[in-house]
C-alpha positions as CSV (number, residue, x, y, z in Angstrom):
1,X,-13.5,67.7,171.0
2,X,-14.6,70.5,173.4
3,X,-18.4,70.5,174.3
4,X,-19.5,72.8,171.8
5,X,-18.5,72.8,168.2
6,X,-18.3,76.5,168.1
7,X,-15.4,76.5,170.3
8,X,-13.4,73.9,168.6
9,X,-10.5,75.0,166.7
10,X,-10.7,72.0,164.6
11,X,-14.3,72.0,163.9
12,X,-15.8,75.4,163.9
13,X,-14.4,77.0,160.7
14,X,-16.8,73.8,159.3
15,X,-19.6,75.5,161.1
16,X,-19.1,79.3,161.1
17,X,-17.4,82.2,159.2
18,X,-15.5,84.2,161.1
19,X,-16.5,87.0,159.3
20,X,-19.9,86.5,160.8
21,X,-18.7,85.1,164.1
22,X,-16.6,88.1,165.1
23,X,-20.0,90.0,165.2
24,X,-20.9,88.0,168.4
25,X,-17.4,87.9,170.7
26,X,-17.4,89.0,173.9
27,X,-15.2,92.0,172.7
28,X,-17.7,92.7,169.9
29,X,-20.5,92.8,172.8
30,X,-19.0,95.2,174.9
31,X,-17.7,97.3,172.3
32,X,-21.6,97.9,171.0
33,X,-22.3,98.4,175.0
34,X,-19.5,101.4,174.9
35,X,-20.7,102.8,171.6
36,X,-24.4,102.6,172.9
37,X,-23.4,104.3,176.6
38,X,-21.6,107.4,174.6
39,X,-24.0,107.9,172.3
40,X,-26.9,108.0,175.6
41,X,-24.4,110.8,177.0
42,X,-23.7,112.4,173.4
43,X,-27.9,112.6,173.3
44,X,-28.0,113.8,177.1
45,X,-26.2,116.5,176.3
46,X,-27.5,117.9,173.5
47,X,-30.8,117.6,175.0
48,X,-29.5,119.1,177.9
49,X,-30.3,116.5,180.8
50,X,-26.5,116.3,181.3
51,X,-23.6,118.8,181.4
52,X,-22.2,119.2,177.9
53,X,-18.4,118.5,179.6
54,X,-19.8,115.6,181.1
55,X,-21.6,113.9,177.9
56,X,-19.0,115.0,175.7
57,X,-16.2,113.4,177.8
58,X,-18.2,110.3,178.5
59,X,-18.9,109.9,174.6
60,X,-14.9,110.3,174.0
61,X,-14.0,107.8,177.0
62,X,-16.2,105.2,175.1
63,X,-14.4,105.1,171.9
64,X,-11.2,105.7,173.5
65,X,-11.4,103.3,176.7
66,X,-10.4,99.2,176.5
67,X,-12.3,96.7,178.9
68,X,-11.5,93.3,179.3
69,X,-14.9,91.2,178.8
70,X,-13.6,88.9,181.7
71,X,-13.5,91.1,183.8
72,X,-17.4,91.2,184.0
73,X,-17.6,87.8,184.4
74,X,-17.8,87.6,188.2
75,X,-20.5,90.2,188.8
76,X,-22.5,88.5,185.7
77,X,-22.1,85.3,187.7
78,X,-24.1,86.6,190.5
79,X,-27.0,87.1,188.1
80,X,-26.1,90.9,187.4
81,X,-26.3,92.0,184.1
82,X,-23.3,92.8,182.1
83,X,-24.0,96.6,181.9
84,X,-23.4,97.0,185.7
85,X,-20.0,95.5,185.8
86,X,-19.4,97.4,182.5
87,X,-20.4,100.9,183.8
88,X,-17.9,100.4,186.9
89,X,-15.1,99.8,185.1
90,X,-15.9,102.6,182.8
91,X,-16.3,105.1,185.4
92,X,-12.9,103.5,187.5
93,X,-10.7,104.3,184.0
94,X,-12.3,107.6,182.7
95,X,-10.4,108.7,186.0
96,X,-12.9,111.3,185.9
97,X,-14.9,111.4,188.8
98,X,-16.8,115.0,188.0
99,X,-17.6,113.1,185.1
100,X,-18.4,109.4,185.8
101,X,-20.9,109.8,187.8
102,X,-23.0,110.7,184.1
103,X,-22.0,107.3,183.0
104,X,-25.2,105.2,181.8
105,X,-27.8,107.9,182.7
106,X,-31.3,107.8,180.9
107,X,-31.6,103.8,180.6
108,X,-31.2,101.1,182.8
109,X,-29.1,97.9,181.9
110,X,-31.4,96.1,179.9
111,X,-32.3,98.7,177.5
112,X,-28.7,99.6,176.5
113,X,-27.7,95.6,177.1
114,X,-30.6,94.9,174.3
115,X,-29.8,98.2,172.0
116,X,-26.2,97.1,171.8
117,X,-27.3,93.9,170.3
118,X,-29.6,95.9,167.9
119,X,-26.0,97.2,166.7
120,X,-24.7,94.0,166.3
121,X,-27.7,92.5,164.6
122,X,-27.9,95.2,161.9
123,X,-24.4,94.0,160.9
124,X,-25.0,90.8,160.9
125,X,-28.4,91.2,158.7
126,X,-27.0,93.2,155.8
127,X,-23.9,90.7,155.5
128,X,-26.4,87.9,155.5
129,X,-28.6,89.5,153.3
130,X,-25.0,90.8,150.8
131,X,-24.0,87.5,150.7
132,X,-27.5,85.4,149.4
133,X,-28.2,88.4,147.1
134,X,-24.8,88.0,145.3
135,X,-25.5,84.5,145.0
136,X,-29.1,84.9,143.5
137,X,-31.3,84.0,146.5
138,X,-34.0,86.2,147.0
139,X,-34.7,87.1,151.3
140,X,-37.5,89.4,152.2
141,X,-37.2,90.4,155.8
142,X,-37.5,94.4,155.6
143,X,-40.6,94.6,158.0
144,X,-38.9,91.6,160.5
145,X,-35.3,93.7,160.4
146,X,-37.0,96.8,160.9
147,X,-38.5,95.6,164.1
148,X,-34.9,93.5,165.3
149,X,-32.9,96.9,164.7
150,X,-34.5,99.2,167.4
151,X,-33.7,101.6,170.7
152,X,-34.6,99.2,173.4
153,X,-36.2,102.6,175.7
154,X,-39.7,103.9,175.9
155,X,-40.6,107.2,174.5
156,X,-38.9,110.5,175.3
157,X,-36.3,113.0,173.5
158,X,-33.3,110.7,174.4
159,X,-34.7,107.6,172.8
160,X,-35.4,109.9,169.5
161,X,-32.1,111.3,169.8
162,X,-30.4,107.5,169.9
163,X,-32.8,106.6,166.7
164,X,-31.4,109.3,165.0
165,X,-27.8,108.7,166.3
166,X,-27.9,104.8,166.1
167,X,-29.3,104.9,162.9
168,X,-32.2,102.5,164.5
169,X,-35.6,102.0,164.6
170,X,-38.1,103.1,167.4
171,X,-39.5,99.8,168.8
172,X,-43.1,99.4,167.1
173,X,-43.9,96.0,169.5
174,X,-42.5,94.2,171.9
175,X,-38.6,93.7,171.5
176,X,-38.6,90.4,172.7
177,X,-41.6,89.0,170.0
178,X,-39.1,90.4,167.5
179,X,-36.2,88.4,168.4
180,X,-38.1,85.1,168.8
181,X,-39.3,86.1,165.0
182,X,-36.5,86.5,164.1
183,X,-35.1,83.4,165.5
184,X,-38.0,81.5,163.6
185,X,-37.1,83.2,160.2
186,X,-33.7,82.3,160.6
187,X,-34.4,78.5,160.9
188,X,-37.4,78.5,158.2
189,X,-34.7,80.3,155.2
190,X,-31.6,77.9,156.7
191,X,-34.0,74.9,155.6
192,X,-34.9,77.0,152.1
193,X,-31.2,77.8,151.3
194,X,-29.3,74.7,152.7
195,X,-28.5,72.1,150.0
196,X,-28.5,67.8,150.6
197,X,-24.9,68.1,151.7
198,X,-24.6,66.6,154.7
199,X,-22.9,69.6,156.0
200,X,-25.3,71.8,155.5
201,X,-28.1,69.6,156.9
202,X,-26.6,69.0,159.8
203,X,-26.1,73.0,160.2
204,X,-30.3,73.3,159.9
205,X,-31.0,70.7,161.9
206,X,-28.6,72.1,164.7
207,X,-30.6,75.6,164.4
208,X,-33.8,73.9,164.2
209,X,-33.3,72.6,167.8
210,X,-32.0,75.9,169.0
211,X,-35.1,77.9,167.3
212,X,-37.1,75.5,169.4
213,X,-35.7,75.8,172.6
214,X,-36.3,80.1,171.6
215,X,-40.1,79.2,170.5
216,X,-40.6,76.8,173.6
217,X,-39.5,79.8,176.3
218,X,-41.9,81.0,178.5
219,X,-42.1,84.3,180.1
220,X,-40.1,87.0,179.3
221,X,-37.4,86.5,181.8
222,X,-37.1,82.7,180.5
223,X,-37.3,84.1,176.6
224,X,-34.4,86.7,177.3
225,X,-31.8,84.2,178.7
226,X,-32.9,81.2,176.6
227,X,-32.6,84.5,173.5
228,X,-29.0,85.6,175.2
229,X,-27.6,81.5,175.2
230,X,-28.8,80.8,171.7
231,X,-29.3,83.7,169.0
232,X,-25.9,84.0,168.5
233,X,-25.5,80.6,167.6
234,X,-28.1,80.2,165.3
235,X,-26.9,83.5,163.7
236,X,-22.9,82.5,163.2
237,X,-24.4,79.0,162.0
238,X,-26.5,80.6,159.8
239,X,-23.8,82.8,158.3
240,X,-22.2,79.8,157.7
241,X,-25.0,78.4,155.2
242,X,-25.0,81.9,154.1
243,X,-21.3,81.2,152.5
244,X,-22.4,77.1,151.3
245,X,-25.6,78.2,149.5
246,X,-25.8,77.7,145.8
């Protein structure tokens, strides 16, 4: 068996969807990092902190443009964030170099890193919430998805822009709070909807422990890493009791 379940291919369909799963691949990542850097130079433009031509071929190159998530591995390594690598190899295949240059203005790495997860969350939230409504369980998260599906940027006309644009929320606290709420919820209404299967017990009791290791983190550089390793792991296995529950 390989260390982790998820990447078995004999055990994880017995943990995960894949319905839910392909919402956190590493293609699915940087493919919310591409839509969320060309709709920052879509807004630039129209806002006029960036040459229409510029935004309007930056925000065609991101729906247009194919990068290989490995090949950001290296620089993310090093301690970089993935945006940095991301950005190069945007700006090395637009083949644009008037252009390029344009590529990631108006945020720094984090804020589009943690907006593109907004994205990705979002999705991941109403097919959660689809599938236990259609099966009669009653969630209540409005206020708690409403704070999770934000513009990770500070105030100014390109943030307002990307609300509208994103179809997001304008953060009302801090981001990171949100997430580890989030985390929390997830773990409390996996222990409401799970039944005395020994599957799905085992599924709670695996994001218990990973909701504790979120709830444990200290500091917000410690919260965002221990957030980035294990979110996405208490979200697929979550999906998964999602699918069992009765």
């Amino acid at each position: 068996m390989t260390a982790s379940a998820f990447d078995s291919a004999i055990f994880r369909d017995m943990l995960f969807d894949r319905e839910c799963a392909a919402l956190f691949t590493d293609t699915a990542e940087v493919r919310a990092m591409m839509i969320v850097i060309g709709s920052m130079a879509k807004a630039n433009g129209e806002i006029g902190t960036m040459p229409e031509t510029a935004a309007k071929a930056i925000h065609r190159a991101s729906l247009e443009l194919q990068i290989d998530p490995s090949a950001l591995a290296a620089d993310v390594a090093k301690g970089q964030s993935p945006i940095t690598p991301l950005i190069a190899h945007f700006q090395e295949l637009m083949q644009a170099p008037e252009f390029s240059p344009y590529v990631g203005e108006g945020a720094d790495a984090v804020a589009i890193e943690d907006t593109a997860q907004s994205l990705r969350l979002r999705q991941f939230l109403t097919l959660v919430e689809t599938r236990l409504t259609e099966r009669g369980i009653a969630v209540d998260f409005d206020d708690l998805r409403d704070r999770v599906q934000i513009v990770h940027m500070q105030h100014g006309p390109l943030r307002d822009k990307l609300v509208e644009g994103l179809r997001l929320n304008a953060p009302s606290n801090d981001p990171m709070t949100a997430l580890c709420d989030l985390s929390a919820w997830l773990s409390k209404t996996a222990a409401e909807v799970a039944t005395d299967t020994a599957l799905d017990q085992s599924i709670t009791t695996l994001i218990d422990g990973l909701n504790s290791a979120v709830q444990s983190a200290r500091g917000a550089a410690h919260c965002r890493l221990t957030l980035r390793f294990t979110l996405p792991q208490i979200a697929i296995a979550f999906g998964r009791l999602s699918l069992l529950a009765k």
